[in-house]
Backbone and ligand atoms as CSV (ligand in chain L), in Angstrom:
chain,resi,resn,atom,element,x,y,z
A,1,UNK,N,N,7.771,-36.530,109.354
A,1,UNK,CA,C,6.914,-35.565,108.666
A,1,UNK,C,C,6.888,-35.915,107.170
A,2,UNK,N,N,5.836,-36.175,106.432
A,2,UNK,CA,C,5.462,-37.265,105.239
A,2,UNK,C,C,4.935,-36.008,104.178
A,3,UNK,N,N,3.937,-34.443,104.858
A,3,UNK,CA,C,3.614,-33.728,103.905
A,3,UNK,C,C,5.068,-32.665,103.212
A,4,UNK,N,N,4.601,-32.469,102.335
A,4,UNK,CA,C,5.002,-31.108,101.905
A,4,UNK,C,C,4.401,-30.605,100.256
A,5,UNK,N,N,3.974,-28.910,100.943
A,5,UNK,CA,C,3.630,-28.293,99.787
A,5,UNK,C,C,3.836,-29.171,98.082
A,6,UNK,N,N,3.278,-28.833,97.445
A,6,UNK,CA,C,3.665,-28.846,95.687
A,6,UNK,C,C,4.448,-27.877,96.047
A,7,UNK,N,N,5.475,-27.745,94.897
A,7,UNK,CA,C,6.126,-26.529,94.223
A,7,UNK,C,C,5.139,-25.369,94.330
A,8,UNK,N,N,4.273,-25.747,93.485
A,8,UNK,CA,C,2.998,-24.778,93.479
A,8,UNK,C,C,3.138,-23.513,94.426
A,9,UNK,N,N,1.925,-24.874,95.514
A,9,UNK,CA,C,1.623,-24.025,96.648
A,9,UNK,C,C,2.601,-23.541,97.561
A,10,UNK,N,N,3.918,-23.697,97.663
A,10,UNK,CA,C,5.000,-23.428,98.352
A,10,UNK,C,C,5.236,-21.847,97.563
A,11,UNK,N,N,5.604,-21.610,96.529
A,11,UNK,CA,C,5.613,-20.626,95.590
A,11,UNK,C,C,4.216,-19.409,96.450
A,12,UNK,N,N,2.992,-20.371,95.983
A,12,UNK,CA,C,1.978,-19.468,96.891
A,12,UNK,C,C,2.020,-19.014,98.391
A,13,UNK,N,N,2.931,-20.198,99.330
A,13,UNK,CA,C,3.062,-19.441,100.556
A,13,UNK,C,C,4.038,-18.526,100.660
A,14,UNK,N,N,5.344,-18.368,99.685
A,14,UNK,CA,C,6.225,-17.600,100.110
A,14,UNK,C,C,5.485,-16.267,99.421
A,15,UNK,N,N,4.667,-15.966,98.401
A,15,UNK,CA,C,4.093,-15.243,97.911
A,15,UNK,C,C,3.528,-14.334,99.012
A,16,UNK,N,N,2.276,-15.404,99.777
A,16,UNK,CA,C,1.860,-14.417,100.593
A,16,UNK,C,C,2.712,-14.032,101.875
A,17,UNK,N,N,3.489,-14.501,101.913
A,17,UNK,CA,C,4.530,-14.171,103.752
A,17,UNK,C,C,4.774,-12.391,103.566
A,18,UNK,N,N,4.819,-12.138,101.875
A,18,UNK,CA,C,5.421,-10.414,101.415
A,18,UNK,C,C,4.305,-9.599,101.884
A,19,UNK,N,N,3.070,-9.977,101.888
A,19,UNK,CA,C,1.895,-9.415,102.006
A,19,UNK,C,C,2.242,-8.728,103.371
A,20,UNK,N,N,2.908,-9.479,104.152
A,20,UNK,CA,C,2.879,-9.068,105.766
A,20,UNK,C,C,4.116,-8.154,106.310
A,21,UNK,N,N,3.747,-7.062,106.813
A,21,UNK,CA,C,4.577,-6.706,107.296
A,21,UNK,C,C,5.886,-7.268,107.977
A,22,UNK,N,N,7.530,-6.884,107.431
A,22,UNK,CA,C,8.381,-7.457,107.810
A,22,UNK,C,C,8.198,-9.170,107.771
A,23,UNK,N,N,7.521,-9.323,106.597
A,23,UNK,CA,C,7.230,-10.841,106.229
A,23,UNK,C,C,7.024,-11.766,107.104
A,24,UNK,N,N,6.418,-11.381,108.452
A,24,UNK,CA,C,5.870,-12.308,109.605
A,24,UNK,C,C,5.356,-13.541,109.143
A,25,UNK,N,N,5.831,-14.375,109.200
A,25,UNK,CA,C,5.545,-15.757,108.497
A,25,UNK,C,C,4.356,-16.058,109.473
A,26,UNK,N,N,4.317,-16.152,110.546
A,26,UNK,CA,C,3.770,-16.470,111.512
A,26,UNK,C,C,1.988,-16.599,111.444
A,27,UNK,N,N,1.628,-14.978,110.316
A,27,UNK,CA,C,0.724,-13.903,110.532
A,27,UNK,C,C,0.232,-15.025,109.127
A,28,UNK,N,N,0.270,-16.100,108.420
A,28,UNK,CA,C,0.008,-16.807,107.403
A,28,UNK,C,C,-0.175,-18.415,107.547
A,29,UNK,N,N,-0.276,-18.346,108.909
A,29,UNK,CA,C,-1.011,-19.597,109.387
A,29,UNK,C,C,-2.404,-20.068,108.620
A,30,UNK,N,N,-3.182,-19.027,108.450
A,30,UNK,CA,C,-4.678,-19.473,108.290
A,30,UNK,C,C,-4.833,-20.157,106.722
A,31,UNK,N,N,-4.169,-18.498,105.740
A,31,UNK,CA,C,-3.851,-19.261,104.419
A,31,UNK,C,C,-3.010,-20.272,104.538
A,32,UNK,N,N,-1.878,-20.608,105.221
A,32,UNK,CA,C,-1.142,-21.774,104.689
A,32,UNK,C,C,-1.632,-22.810,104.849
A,33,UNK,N,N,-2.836,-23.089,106.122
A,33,UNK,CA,C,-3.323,-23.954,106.451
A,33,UNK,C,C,-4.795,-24.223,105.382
A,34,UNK,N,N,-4.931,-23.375,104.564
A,34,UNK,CA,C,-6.166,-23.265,103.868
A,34,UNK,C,C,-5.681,-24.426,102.377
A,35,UNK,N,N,-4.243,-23.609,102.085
A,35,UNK,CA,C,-3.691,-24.531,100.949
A,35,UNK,C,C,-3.172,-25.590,101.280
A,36,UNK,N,N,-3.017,-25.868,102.393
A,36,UNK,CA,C,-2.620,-27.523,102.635
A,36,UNK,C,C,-3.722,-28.638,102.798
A,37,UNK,N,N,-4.887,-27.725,103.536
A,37,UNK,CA,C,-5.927,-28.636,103.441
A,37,UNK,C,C,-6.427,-28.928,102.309
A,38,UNK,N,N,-6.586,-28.006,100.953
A,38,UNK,CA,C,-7.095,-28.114,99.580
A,38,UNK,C,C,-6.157,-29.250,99.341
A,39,UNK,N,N,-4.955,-29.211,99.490
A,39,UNK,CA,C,-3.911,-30.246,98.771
A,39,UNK,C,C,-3.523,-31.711,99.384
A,40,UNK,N,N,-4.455,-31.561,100.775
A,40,UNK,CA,C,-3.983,-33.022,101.483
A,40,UNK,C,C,-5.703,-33.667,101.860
A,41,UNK,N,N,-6.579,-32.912,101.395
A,41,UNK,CA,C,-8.137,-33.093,102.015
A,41,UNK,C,C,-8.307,-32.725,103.169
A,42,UNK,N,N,-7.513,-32.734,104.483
A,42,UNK,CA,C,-7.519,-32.681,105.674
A,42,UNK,C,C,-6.074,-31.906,106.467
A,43,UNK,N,N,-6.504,-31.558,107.596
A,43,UNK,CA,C,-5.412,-30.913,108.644
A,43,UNK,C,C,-4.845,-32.259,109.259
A,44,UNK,N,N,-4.242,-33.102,108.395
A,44,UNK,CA,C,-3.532,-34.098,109.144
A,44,UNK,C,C,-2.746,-34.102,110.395
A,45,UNK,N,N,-2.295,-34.794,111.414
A,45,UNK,CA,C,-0.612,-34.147,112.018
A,45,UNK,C,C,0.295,-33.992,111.158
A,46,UNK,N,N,0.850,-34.819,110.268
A,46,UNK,CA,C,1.998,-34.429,109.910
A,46,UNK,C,C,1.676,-33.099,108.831
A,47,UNK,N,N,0.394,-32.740,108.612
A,47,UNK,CA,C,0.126,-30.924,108.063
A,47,UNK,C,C,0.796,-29.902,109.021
A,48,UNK,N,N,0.083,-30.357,110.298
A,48,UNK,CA,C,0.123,-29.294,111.078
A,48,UNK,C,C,1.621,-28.991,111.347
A,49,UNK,N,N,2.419,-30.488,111.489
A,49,UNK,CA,C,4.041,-29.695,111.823
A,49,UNK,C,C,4.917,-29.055,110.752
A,50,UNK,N,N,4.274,-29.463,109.556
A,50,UNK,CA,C,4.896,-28.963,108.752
A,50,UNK,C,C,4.246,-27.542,108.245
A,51,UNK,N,N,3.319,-27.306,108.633
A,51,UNK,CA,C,2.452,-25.854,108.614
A,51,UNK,C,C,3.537,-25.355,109.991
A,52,UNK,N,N,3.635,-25.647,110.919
A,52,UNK,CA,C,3.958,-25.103,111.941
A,52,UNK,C,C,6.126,-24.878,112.106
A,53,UNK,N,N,6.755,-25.493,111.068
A,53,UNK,CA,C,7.931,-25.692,111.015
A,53,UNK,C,C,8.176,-24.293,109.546
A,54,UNK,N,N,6.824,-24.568,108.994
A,54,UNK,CA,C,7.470,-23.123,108.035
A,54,UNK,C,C,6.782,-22.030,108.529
A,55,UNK,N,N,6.168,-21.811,109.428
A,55,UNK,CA,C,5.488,-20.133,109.856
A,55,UNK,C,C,6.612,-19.988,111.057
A,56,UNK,N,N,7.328,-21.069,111.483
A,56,UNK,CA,C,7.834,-20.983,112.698
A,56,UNK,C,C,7.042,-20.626,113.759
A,57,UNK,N,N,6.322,-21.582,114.339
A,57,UNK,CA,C,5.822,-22.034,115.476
A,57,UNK,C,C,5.977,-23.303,116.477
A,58,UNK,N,N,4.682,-23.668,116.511
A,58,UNK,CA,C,5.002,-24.744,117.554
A,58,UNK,C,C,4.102,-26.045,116.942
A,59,UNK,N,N,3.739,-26.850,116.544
A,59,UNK,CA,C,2.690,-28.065,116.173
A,59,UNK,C,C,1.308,-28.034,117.222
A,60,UNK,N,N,1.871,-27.889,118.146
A,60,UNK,CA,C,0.570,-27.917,119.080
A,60,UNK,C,C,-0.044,-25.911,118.770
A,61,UNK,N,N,0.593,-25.165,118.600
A,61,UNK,CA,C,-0.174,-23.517,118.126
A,61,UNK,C,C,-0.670,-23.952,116.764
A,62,UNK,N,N,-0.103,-24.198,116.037
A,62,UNK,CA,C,-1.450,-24.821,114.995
A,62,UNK,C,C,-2.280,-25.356,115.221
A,63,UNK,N,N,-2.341,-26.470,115.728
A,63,UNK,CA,C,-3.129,-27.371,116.079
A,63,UNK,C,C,-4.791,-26.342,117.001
A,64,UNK,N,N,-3.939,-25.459,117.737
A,64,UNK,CA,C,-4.857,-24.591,118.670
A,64,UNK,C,C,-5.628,-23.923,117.166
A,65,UNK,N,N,-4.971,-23.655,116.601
A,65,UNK,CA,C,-5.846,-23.039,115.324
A,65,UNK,C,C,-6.915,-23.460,114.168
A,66,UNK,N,N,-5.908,-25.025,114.063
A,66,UNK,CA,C,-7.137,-25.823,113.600
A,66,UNK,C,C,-8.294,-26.170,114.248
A,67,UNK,N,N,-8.213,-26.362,115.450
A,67,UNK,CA,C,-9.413,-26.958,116.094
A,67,UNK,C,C,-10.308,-25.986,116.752
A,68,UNK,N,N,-10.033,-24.532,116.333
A,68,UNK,CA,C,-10.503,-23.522,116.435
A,68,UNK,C,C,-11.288,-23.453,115.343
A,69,UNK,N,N,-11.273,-23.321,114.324
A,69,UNK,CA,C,-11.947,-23.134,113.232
A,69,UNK,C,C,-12.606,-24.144,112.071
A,70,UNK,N,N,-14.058,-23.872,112.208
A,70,UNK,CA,C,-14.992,-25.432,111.591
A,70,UNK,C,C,-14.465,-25.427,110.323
A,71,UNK,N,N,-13.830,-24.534,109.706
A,71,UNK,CA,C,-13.345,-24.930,108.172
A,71,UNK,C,C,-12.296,-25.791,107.737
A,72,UNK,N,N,-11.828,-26.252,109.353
A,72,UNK,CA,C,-10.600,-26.887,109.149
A,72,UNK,C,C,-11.204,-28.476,109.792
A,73,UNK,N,N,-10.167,-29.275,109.014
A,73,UNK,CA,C,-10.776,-30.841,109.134
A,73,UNK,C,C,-9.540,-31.672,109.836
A,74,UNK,N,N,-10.211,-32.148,110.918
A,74,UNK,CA,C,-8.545,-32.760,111.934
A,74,UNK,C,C,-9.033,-34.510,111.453
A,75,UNK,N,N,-10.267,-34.869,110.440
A,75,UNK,CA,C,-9.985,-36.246,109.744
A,75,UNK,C,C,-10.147,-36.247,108.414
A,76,UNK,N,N,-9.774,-37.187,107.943
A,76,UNK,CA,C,-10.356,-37.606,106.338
A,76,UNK,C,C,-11.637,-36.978,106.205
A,77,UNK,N,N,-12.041,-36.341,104.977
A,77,UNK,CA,C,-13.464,-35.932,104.677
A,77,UNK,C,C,-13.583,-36.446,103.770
A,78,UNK,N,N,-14.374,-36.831,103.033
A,78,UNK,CA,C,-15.174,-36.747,101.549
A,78,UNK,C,C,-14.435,-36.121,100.617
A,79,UNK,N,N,-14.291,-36.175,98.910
A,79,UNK,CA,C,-14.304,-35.686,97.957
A,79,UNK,C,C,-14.432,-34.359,98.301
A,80,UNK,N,N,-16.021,-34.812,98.565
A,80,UNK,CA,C,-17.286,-32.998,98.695
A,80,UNK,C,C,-17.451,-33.468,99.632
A,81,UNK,N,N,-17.751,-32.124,99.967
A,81,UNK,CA,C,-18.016,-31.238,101.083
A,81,UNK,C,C,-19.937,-30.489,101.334
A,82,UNK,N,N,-20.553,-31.401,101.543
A,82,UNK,CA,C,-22.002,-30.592,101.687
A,82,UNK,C,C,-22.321,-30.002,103.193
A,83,UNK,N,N,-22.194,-28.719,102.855
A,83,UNK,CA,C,-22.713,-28.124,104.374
A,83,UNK,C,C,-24.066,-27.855,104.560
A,84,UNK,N,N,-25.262,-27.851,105.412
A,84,UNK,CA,C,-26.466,-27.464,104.545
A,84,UNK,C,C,-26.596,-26.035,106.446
A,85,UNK,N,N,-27.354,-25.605,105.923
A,85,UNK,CA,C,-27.160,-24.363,106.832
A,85,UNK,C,C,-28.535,-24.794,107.769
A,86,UNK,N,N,-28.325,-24.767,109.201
A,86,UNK,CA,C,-29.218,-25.041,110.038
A,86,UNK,C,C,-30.287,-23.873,110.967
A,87,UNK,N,N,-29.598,-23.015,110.650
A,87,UNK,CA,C,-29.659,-21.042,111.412
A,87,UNK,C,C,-31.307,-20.866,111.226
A,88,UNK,N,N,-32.056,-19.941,112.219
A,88,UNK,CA,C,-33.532,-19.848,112.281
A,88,UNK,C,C,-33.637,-19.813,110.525
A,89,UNK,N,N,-33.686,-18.707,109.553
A,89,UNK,CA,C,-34.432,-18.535,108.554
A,89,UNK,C,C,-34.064,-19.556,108.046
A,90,UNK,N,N,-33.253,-20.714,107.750
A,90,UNK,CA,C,-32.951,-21.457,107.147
A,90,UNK,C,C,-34.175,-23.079,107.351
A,91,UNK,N,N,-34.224,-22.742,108.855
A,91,UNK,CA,C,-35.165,-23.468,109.678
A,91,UNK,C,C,-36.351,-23.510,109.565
A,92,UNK,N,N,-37.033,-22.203,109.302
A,92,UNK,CA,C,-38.434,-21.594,109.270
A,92,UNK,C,C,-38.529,-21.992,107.777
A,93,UNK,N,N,-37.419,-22.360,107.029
A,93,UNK,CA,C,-37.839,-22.558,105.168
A,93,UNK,C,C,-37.327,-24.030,104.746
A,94,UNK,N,N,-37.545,-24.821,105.789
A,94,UNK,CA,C,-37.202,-26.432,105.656
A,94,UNK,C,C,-36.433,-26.931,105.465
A,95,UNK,N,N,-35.089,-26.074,106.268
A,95,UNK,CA,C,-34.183,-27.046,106.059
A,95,UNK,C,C,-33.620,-28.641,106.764
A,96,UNK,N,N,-34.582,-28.858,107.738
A,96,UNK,CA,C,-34.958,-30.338,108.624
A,96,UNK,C,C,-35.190,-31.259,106.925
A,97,UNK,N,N,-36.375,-31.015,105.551
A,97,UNK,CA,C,-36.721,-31.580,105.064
A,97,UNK,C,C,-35.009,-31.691,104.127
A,98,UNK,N,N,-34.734,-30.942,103.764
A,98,UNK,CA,C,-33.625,-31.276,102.746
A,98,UNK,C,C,-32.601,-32.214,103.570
A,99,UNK,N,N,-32.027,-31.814,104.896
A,99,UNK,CA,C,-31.219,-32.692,105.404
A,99,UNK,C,C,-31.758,-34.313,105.800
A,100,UNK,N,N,-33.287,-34.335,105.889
A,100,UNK,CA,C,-33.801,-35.381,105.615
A,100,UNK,C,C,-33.482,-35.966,104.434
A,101,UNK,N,N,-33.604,-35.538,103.035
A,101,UNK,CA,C,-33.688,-35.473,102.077
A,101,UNK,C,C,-32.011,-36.603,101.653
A,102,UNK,N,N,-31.436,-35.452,101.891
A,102,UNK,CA,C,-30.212,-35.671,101.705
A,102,UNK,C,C,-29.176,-37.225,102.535
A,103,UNK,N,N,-29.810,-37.702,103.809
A,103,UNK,CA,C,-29.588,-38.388,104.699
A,103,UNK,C,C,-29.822,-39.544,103.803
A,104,UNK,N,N,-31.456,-39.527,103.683
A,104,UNK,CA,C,-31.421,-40.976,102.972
A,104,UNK,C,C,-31.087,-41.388,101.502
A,105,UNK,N,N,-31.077,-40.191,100.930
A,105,UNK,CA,C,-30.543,-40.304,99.424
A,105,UNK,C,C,-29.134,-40.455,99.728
A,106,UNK,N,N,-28.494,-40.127,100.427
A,106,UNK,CA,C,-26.869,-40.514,100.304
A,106,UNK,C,C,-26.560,-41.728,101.515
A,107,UNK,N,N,-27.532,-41.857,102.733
A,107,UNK,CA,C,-27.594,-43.307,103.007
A,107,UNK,C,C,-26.677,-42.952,104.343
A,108,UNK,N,N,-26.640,-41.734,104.891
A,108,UNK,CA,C,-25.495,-41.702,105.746
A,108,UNK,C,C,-26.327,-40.456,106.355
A,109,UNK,N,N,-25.604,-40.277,108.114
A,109,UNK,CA,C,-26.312,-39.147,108.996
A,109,UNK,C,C,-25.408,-37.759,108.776
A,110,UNK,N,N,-25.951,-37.163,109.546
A,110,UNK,CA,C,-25.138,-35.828,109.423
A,110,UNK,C,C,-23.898,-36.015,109.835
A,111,UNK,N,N,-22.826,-34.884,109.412
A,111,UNK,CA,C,-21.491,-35.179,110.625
A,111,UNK,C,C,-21.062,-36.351,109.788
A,112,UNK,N,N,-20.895,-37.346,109.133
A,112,UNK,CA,C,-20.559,-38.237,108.600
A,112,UNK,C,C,-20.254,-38.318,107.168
A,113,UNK,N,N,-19.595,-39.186,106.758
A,113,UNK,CA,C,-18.995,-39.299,105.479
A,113,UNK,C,C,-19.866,-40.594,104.990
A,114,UNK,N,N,-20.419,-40.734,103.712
A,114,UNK,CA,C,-20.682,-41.913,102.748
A,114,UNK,C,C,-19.989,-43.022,102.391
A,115,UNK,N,N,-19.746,-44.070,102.524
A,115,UNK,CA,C,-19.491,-44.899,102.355
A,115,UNK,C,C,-17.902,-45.141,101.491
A,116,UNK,N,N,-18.306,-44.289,100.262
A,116,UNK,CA,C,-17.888,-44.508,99.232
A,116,UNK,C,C,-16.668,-43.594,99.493
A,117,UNK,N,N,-16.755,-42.890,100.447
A,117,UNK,CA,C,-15.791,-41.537,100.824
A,117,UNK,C,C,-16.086,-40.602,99.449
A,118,UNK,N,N,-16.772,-40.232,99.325
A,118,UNK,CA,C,-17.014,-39.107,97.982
A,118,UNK,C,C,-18.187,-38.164,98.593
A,119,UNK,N,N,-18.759,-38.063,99.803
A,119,UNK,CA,C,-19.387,-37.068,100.233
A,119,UNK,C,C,-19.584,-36.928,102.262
A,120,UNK,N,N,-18.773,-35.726,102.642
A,120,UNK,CA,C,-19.198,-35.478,104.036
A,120,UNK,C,C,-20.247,-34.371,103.906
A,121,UNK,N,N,-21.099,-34.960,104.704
A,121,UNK,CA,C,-22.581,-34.452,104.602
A,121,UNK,C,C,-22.250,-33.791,106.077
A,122,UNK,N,N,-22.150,-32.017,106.300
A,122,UNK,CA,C,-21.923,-31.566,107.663
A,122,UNK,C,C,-23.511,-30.364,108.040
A,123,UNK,N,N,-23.768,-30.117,108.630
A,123,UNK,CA,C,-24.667,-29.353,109.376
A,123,UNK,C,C,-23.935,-28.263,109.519
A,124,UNK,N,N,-24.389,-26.819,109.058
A,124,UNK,CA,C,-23.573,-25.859,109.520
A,124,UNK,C,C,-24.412,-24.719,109.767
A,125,UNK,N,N,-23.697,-23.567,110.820
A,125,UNK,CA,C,-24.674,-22.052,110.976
A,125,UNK,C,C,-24.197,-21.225,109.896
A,126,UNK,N,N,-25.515,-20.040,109.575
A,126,UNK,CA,C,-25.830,-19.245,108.591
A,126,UNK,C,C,-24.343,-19.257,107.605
A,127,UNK,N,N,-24.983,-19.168,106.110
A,127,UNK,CA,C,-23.865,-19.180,105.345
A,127,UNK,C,C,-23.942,-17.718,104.719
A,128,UNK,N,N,-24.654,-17.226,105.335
A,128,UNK,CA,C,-25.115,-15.388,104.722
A,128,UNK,C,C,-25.583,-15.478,103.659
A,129,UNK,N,N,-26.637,-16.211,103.305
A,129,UNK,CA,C,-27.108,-16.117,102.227
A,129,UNK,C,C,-29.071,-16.432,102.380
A,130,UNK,N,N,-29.426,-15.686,103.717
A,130,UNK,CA,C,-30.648,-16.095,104.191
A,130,UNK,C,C,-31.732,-15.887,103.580
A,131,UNK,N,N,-32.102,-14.837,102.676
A,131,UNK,CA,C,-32.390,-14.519,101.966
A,131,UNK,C,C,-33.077,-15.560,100.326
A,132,UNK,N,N,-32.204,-16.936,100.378
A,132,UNK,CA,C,-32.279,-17.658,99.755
A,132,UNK,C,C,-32.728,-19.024,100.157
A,133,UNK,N,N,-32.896,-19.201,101.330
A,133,UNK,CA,C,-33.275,-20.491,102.237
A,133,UNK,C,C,-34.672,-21.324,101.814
A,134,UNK,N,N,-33.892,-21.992,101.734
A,134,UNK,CA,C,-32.933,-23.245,102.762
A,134,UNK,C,C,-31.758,-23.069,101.405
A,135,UNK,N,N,-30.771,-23.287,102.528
A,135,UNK,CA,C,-29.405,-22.788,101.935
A,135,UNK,C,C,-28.154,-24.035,101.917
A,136,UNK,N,N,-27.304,-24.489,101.016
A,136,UNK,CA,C,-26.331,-26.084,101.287
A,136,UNK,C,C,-25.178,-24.926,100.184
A,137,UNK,N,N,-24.092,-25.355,100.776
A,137,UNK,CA,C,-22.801,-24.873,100.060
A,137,UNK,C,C,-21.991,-26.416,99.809
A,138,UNK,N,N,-21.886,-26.492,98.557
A,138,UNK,CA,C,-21.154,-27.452,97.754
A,138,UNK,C,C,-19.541,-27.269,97.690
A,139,UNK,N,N,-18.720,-27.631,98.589
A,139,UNK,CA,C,-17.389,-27.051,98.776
A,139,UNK,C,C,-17.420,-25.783,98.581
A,140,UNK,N,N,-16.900,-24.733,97.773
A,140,UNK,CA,C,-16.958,-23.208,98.156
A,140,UNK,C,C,-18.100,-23.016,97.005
A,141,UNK,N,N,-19.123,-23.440,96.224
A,141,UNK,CA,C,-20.385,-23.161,95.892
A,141,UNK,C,C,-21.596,-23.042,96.794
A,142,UNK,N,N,-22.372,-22.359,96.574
A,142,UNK,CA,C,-23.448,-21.854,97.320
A,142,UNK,C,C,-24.833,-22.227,97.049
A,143,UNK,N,N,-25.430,-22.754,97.481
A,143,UNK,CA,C,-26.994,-23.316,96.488
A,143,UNK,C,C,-27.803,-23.059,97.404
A,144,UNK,N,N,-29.164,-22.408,96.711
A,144,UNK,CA,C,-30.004,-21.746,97.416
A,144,UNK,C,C,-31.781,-22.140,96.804
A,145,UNK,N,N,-32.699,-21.332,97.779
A,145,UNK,CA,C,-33.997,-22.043,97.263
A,145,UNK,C,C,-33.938,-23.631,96.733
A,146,UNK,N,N,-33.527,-24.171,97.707
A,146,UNK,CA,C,-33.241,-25.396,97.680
A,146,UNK,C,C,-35.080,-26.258,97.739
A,147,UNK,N,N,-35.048,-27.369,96.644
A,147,UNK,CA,C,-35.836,-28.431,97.128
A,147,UNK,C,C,-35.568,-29.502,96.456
A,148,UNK,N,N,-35.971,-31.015,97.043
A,148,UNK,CA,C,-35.616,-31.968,96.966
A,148,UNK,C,C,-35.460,-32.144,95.830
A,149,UNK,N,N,-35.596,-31.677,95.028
A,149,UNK,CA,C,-35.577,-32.138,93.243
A,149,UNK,C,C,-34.163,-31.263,93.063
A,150,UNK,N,N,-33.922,-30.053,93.519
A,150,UNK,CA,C,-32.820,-29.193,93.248
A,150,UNK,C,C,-31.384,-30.418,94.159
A,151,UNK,N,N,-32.036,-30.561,94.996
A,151,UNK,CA,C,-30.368,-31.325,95.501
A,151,UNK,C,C,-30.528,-32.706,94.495
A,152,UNK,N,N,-31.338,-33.257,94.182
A,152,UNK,CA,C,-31.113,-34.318,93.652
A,152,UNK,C,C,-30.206,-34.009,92.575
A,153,UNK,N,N,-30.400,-32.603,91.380
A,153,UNK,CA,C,-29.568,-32.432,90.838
A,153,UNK,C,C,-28.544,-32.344,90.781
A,154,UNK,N,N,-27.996,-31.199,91.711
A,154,UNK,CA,C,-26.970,-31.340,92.342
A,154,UNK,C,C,-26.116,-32.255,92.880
A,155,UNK,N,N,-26.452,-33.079,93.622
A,155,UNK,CA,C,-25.782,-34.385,94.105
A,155,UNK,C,C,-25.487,-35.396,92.838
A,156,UNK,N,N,-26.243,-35.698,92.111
A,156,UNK,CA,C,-26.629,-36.644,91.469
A,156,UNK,C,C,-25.099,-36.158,90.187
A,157,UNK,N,N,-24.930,-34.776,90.046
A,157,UNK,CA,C,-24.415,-34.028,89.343
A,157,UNK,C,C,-22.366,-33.903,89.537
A,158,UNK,N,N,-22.491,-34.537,90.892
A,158,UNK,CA,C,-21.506,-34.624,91.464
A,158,UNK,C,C,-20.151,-35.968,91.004
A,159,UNK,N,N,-19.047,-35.587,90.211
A,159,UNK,CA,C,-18.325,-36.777,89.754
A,159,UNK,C,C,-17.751,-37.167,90.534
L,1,LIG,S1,S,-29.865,-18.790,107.977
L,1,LIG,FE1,FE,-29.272,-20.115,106.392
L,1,LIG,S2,S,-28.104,-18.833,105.133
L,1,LIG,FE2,FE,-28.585,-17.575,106.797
């Protein structure tokens, strides 16, 4: 087992374990797994046992958790993170053209990472923000009324 927390974020998991009744470590899977992925890019294995050796569990019950939930990454991703939202209103307001858009300006398909490893370009459902469509979330940023000139900024904007 090769990960472990920063000081930091270790500080931050014992922080939140108080939050929980009778400090159920257990019940802090999701955050712990949230700050390990910020700090390793990905839900590696050796994340998961070491996520799973301090909540006291099992490697494979994490694992059931990661691969439960699209926010969690079981490979290497990108830098960034572009999700672009695929859901009807998002659909009905072009979002086929931006992920077009976006495909050949970064040279890579959906579901896939760039070359350079500095962008996974993913397809995702409604980001609740329909209202604004066609809709792409920039790691936890949100970008909306999207058109090809707006992502160019954006992307282009990206260090
Ligand atoms: S349908 Fe795209 S944000 Fe809701």
């Amino acid at each position: 087992m090769s990960f472990e927390y920063t000081p930091e974020n270790l500080a931050t998991f014992e922080e939140l374990v108080t939050h929980y009744p009778d400090h159920y470590r257990r019940a802090v899977t999701l955050p712990a797994l949230h700050l390990a992925q910020r700090q390793n890019g990905w839900c590696s294995p050796d994340v998961m046992e070491y996520i799973a050796a301090l909540v006291g569990t099992s490697p494979a019950q994490v694992r059931d958790v990661v691969t439960f939930y699209p926010m969690f990454f079981e490979e290497p991703v990108g830098k960034y993170i572009v999700r672009v939202c695929h859901t009807l209103p998002c659909d009905l307001c072009g979002c086929a053209k931006i992920k077009d858009h976006l495909t050949e300006k970064l040279g890579v398909g959906m579901e896939a990472t760039t070359e350079d490893g500095k962008i996974t370009l993913l397809s995702t459902e409604c980001l609740a923000a329909c209202d604004q469509a066609p809709v792409m979330m920039i790691d936890d940023d949100l970008h909306g009324l999207l058109t090809p000139e707006k992502v160019d900024e954006l992307i282009d904007g990206l260090e």
